[in-house]
C-alpha positions as CSV (number, residue, x, y, z in Angstrom):
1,X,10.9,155.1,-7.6
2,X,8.6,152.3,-7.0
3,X,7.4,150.0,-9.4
4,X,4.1,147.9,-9.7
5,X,3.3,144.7,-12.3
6,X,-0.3,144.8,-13.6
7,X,-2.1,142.4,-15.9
8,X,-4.3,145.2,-17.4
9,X,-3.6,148.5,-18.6
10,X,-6.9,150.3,-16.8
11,X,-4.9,148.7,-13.9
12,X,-1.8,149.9,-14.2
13,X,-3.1,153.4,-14.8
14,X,-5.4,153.8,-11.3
15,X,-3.1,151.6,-9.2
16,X,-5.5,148.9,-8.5
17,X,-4.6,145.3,-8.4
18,X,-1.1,145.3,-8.2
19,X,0.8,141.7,-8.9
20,X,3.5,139.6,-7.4
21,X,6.2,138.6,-9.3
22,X,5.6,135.5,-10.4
23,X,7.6,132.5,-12.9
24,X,5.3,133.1,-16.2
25,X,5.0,130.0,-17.9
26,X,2.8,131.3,-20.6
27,X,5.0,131.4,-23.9
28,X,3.6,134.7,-24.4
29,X,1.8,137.5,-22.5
30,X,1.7,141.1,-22.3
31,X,1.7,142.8,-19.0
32,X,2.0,146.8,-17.6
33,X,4.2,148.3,-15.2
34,X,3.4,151.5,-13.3
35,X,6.2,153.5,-11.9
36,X,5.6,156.4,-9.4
37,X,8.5,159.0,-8.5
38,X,8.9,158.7,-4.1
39,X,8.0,161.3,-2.3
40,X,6.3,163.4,-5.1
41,X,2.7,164.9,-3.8
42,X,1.0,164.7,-7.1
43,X,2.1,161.4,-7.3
44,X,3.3,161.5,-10.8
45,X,3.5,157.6,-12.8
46,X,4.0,156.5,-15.8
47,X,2.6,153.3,-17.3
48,X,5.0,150.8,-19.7
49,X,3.7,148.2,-21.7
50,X,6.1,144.8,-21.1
51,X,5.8,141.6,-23.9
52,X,7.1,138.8,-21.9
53,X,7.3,136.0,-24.9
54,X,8.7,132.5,-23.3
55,X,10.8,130.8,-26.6
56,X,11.2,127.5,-26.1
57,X,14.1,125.0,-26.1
58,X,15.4,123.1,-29.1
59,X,14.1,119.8,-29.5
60,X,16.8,117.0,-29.4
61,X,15.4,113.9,-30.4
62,X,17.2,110.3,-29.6
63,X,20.2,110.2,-31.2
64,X,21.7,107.3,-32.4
65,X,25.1,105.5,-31.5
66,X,27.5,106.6,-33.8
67,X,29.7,103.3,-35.0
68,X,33.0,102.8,-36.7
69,X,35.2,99.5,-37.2
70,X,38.2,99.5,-35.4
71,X,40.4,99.6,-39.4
72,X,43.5,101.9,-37.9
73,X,46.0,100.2,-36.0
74,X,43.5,96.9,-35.3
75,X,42.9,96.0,-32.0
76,X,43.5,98.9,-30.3
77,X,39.5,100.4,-30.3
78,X,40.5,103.7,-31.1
79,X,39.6,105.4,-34.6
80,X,38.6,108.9,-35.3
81,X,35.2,110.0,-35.9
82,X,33.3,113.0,-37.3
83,X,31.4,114.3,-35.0
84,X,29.4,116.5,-37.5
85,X,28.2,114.0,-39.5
86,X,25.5,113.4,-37.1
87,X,24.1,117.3,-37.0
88,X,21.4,116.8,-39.4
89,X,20.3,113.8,-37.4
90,X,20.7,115.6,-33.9
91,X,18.8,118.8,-35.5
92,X,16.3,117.7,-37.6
93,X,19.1,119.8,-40.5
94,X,17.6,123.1,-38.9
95,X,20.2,125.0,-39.9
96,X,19.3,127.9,-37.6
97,X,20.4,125.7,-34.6
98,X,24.3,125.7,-33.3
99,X,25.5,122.4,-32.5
100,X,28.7,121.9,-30.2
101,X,30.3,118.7,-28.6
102,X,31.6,118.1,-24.8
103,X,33.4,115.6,-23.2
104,X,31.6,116.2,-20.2
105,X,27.5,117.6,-19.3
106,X,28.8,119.7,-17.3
107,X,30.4,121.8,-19.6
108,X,28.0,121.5,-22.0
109,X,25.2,122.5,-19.7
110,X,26.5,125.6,-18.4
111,X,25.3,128.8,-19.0
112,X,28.4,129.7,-20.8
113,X,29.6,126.8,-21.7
114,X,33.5,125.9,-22.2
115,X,35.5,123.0,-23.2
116,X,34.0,122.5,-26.2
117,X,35.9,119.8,-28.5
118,X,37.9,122.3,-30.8
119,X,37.6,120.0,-33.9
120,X,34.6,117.9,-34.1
121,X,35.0,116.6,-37.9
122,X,38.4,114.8,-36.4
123,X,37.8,114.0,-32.9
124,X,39.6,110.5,-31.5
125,X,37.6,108.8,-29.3
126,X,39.6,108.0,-25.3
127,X,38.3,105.3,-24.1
128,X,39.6,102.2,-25.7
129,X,37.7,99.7,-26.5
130,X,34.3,100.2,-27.5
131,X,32.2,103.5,-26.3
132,X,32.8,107.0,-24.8
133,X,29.6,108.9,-23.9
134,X,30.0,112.3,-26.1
135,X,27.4,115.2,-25.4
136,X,25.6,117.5,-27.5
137,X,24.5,121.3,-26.6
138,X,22.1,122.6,-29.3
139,X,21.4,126.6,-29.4
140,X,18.9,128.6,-31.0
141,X,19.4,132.2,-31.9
142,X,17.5,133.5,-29.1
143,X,20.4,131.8,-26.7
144,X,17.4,128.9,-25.7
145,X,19.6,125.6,-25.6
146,X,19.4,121.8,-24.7
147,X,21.5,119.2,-24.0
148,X,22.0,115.8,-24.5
149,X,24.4,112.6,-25.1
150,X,25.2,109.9,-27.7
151,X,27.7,107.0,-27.5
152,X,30.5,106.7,-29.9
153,X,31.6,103.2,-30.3
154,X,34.8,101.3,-31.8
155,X,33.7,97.5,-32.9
156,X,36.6,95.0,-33.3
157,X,37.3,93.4,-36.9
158,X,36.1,89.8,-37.1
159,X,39.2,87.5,-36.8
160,X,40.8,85.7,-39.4
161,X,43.3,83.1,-40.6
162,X,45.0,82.8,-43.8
163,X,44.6,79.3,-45.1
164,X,46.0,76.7,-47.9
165,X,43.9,74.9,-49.9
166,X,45.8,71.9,-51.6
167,X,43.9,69.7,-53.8
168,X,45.0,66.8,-56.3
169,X,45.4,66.9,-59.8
170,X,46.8,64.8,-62.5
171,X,45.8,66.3,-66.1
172,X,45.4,69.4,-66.6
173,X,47.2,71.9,-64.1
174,X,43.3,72.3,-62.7
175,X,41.4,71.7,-59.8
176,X,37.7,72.1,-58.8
177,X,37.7,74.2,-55.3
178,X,34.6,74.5,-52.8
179,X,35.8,77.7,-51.7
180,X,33.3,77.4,-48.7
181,X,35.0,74.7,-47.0
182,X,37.7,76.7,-45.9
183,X,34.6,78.9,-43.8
184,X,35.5,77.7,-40.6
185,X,39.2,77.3,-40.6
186,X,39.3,81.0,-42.1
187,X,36.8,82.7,-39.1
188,X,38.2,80.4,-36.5
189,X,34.6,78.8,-36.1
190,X,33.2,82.0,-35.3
191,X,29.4,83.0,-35.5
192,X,27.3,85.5,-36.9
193,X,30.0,85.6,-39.8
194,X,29.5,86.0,-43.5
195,X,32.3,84.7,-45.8
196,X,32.5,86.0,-49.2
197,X,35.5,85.4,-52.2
198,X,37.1,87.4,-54.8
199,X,40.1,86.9,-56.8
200,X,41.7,90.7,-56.1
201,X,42.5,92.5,-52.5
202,X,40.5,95.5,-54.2
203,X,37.1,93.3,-54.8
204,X,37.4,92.1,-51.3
205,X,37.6,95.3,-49.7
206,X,35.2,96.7,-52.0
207,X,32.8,94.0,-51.3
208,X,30.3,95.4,-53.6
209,X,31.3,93.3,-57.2
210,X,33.1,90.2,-58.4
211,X,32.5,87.7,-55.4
212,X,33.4,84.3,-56.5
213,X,29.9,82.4,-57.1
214,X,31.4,79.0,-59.0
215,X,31.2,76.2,-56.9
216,X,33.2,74.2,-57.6
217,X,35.9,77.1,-58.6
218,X,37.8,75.5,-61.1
219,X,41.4,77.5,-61.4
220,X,45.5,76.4,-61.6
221,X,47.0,77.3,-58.3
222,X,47.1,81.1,-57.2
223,X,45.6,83.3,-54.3
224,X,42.1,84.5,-53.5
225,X,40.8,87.0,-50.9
226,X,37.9,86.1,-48.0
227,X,35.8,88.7,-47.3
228,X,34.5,88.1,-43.3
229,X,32.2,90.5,-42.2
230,X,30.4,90.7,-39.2
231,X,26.3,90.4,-39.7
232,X,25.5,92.7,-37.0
233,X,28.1,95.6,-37.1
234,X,29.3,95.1,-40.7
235,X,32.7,95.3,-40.2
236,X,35.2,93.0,-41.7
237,X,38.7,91.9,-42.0
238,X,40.0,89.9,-45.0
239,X,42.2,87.0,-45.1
240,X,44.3,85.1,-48.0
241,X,42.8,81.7,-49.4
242,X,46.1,80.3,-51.1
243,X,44.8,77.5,-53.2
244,X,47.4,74.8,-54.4
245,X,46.8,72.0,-57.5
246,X,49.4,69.4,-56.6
247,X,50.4,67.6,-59.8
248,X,50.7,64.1,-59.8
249,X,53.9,62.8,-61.2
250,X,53.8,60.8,-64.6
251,X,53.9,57.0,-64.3
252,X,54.3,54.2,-66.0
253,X,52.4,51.1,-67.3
254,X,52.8,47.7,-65.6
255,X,53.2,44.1,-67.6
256,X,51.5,41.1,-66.4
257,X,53.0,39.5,-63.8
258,X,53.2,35.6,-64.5
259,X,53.9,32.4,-62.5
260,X,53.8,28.8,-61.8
261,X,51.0,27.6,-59.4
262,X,52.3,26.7,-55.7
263,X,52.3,22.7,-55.5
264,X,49.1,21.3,-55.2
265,X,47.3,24.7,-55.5
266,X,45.9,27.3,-58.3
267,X,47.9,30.1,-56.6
268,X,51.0,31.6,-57.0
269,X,53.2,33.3,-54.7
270,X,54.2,36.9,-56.6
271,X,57.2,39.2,-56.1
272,X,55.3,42.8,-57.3
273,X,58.8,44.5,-56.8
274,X,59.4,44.9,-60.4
275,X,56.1,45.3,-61.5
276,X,55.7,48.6,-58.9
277,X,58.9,50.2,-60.3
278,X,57.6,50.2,-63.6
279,X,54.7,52.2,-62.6
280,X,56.9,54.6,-60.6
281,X,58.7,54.9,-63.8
282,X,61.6,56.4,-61.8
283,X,59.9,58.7,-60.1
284,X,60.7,59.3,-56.1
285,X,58.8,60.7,-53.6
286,X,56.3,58.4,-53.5
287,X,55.3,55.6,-51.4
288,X,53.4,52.5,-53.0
289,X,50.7,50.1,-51.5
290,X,49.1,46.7,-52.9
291,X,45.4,45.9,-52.6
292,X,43.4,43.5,-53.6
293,X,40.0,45.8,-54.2
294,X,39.8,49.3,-55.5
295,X,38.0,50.1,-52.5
296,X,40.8,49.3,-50.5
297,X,43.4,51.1,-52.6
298,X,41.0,54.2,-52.3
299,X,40.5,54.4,-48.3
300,X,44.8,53.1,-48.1
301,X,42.9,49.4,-46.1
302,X,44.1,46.3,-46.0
303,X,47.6,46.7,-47.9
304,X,49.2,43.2,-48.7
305,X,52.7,41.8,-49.0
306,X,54.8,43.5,-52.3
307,X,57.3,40.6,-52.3
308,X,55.8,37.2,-51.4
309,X,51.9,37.9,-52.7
310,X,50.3,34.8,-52.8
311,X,46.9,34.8,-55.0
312,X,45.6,33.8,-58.3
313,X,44.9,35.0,-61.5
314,X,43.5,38.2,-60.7
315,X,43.9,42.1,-60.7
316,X,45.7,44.1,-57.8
317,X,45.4,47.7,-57.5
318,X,48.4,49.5,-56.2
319,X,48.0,53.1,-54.3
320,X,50.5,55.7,-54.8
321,X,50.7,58.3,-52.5
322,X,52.8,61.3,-52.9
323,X,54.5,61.8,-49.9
324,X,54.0,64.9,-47.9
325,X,50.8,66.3,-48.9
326,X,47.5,67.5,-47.1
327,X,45.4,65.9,-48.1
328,X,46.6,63.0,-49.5
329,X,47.9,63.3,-52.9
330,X,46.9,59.5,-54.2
331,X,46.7,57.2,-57.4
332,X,45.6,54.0,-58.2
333,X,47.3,51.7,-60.9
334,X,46.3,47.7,-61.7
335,X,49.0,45.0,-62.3
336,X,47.7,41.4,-63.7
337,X,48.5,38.9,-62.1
338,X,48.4,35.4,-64.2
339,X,48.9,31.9,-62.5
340,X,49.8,29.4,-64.9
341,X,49.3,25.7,-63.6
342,X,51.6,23.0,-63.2
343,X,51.9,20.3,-66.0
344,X,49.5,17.1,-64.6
345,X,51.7,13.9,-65.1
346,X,50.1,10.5,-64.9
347,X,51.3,7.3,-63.7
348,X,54.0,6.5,-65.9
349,X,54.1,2.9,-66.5
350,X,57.3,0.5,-66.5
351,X,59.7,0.5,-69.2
352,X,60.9,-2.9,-70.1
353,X,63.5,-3.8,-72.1
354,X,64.7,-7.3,-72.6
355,X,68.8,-8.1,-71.9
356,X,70.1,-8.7,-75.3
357,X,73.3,-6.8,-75.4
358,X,76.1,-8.9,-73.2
359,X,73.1,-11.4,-71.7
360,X,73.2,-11.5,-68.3
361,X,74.6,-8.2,-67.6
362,X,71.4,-6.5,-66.9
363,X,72.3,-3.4,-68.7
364,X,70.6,-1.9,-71.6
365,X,70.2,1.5,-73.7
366,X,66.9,2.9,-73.4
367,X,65.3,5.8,-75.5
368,X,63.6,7.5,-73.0
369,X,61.8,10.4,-75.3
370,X,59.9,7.2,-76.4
371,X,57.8,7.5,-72.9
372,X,57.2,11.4,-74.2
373,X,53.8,11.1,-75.5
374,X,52.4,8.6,-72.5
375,X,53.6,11.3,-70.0
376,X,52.5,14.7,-71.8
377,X,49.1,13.1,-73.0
378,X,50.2,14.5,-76.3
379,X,50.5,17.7,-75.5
């Protein structure tokens, strides 16, 4: 048999105008096809009527990479994603179309394809860190498919340091704490960083309700959570904010320290021994320092001699530091100091007594308290 194409039925029927066959492009077009029996002398045909229809491809539009934080096993860049979570993105939620992932395009663009990944919903990425190109083959009903490629993509956890937060305090067990201070030491200087605070694990990883807003956070020692997260990927790590009230040690009350003026001068040289233990009150641990301004005591500056102070009447201030802390645990405590002067005697004049007893012996009782008055001036 031989078979003609024609592109009308009048055409197909006389024999006139057969076509080549040619790539239609049209997406749909009805054409006839005239078949004669060989070697027939009535040259018998028959005419069929052919609807080419051209369906067209699904439509994949740009997908998006698909992102997860790197939460199992940190560090290593490999989690496990669900693939079909981004259908309706890749199909517009057509749900006439077939969606199927590959490793590779080539198996994904074959006619018949193979090597799809068997389970989608749990699929562990294999390159570690960061991406793995994953492709996509979308098929109609009519068999039409397309094919295209996402990246799948592992971001690392900020990094973080747990931290201790001491602060001084020497009434009530309390301490005011600017939680944001610790920013930098917590997220090791990094940028792009938010830090948020919460008083339970749950809050911080929730991140949603109860961040810590008081600034300063008053609160007795005890352990709060950082929330870091990353601005641009969102992913975070939390670290432990251990926040410390050191208590200062109860002390004692100083009495006056008094002495004589130094010869010719209206100081006095002080031993402060004695008046410093009373302040420690017994207690250890803690080493003392004399000053003679409160600015002084406060910056630690200028510390003077504890046993041989030589001043006048006047207040010292004496800085206690409790050994060992960061940062410096401190208190400041006043002793008075008091110079009393030195009795003023005046030239004393002669005492004269004349030789009665045993004439000629020069020797005589003399009442000396008599001279009392001249020398006190009374006093």
């Amino acid at each position: 048999m031989t078979a003609t194409l024609h592109t009308t039925l009048t055409n197909a029927e006389t024999g006139t105008s057969p076509q080549s066959l040619p790539n239609y492009t049209s997406a749909t077009q009805t054409v006839y096809v005239r078949v004669i029996e060989n070697g027939t002398t009535t040259n018998c045909y028959a005419v069929a009527e052919v609807q080419l229809t051209v369906n067209p491809k699904p439509v994949i539009p740009t997908i998006t990479t698909f992102e997860l934080c790197d939460v199992n096993a940190s560090g290593n860049g490999i989690e496990e994603f669900d693939l079909t979570v981004k259908n309706d993105e890749i199909t517009g939620s057509d749900t006439a179309l077939t969606v199927s992932y590959f490793l590779n395009q080539a198996d994904a663009s074959a006619p018949v394809p193979t090597g799809a990944i068997a389970n989608p919903s749990t699929h562990t990425n294999t390159a570690s860190p960061n991406q793995q190109t994953i492709w996509v083959r979308v098929q109609d009903a009519n068999g039409c498919f397309a094919v295209s490629s996402f990246i799948i993509q592992v971001n690392p956890l900020p990094a973080v340091s747990n931290a201790v937060y001491n602060l001084c305090e020497d009434t009530n067990s309390q301490a005011g704490f600017n939680l944001h201070s610790k920013d930098a030491e917590i997220t090791q200087n990094a940028a792009g960083i938010t830090v948020s605070y919460f008083e339970t694990l749950l809050a911080a990883q929730d991140g949603t309700a109860g961040e810590i807003t008081a600034n300063p956070y008053t609160t007795g020692s005890k352990t709060v959570y950082a929330r870091v997260e990353n601005n641009t990927t969102g992913c975070f790590a939390i670290a432990e904010l251990q926040l410390v009230v050191i208590e200062f040690p109860t002390l004692g009350t100083a009495t006056p320290v008094v002495v004589c003026a130094n010869t010719n001068s209206t100081n006095g040289t002080f031993n402060l021994t004695p008046a410093i233990n009373q302040i420690l009150n017994g207690q250890t641990g803690i080493t003392a320092t004399v000053h003679t301004t409160l600015a002084n005591a406060n910056l630690g500056t200028a510390p003077q001699s504890q046993t041989a102070y030589t001043g006048g009447t006047q207040t010292v201030y004496v800085r206690l530091v409790l050994n060992g802390t960061n940062p410096v645990c401190f208190q400041v405590e006043t002793i008075s100091l008091i110079v009393n002067p030195n009795p003023v005697i005046p030239v004393i004049t002669p005492y004269e007594l004349c030789d009665f007893n045993n004439p000629g012996d020069g020797v005589e009782q003399f009442d000396l308290t008599t001279k009392n008055n001249e020398i006190t001036g009374g006093d």
